[in-house]
C-alpha positions as CSV (number, residue, x, y, z in Angstrom):
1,X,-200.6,-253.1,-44.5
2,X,-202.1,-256.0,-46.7
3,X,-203.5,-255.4,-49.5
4,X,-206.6,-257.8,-51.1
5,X,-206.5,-257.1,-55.0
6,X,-209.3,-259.3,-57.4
7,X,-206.0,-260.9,-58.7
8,X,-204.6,-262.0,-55.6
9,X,-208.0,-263.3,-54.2
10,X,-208.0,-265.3,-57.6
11,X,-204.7,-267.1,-57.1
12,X,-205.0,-267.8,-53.7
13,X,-208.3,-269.3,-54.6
14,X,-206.5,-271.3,-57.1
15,X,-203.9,-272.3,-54.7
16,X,-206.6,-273.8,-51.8
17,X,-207.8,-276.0,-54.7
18,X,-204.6,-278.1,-55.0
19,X,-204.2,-281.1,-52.7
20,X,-201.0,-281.5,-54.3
21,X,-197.9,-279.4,-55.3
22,X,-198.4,-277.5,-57.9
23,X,-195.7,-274.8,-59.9
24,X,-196.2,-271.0,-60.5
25,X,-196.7,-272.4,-64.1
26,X,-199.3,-274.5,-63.1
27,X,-201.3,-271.3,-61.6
28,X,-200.0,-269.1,-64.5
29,X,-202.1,-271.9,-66.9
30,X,-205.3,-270.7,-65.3
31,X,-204.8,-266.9,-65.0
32,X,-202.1,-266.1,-67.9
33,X,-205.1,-263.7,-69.6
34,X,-205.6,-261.3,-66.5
35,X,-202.7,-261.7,-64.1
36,X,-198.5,-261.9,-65.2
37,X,-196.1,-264.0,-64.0
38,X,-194.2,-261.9,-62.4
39,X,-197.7,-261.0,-60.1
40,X,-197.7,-264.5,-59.4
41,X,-194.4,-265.2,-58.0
42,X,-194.8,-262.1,-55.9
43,X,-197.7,-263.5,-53.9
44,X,-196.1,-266.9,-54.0
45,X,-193.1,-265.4,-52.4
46,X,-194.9,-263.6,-50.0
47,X,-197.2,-266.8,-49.2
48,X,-194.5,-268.8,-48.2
49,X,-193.2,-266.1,-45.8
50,X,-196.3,-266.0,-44.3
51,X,-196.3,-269.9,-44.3
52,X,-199.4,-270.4,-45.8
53,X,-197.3,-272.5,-48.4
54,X,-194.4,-274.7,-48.3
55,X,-192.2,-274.3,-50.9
56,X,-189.2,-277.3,-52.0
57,X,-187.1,-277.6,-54.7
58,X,-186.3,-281.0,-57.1
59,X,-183.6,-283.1,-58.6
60,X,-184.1,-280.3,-61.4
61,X,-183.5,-277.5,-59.1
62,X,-187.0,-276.4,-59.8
63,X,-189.4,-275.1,-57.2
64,X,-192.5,-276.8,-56.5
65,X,-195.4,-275.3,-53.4
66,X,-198.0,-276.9,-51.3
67,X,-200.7,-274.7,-50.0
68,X,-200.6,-275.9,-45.7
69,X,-203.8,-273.9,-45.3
70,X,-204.2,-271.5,-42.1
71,X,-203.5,-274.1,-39.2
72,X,-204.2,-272.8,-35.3
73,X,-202.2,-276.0,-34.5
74,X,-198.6,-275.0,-32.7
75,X,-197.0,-279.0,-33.5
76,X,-198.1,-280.2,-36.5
77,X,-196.9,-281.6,-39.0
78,X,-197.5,-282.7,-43.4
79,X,-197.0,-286.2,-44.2
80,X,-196.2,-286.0,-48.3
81,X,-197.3,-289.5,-50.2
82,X,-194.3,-290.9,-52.2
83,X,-196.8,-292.1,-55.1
84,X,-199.6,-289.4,-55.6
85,X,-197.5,-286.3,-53.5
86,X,-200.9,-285.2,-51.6
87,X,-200.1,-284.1,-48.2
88,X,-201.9,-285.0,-45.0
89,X,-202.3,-282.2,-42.0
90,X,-201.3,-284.2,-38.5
91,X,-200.6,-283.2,-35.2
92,X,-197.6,-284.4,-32.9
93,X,-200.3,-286.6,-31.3
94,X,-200.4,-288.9,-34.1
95,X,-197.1,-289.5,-35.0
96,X,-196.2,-289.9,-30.7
């Protein structure tokens, strides 16, 4: 069973904003007066498993996400731009 809380609804709407990756910090920034960290990386966590969100770690060993969005696709893939670190939705189409 899945529960929709006002909190999660909040982050998640958070998270569909970024065309970029972003940290739990990052989100923590904009809800740190109504939602704890510890909320946060919960529904992180559990958005990844549901891969809703890609989740990769850096030179620092610190995790960074990208929300994928709910894709119907079954081959697809995210190109990731080198400069800016947007990533672009494509099918196996495009890159054949």
């Amino acid at each position: 069973m899945t529960y929709n809380t006002k909190q999660k609804e909040v982050i998640l709407d958070i998270i569909k904003k970024y065309n970029h990756e972003f940290t739990v910090q990052d989100i923590y920034e904009q809800v740190k007066d109504s939602t704890g960290l510890t909320t946060i990386y919960r529904l992180v966590d559990k958005l990844v498993a549901d891969g809703l969100i890609s989740k990769t770690i850096d030179e620092k060993n610190k995790p960074h996400y990208n929300y994928l969005g709910e894709c119907e696709e079954v081959n697809h893939f995210y190109l990731k731009c080198d400069k800016c670190g947007d990533y672009i939705h494509t099918d196996c189409d495009c890159i054949s």
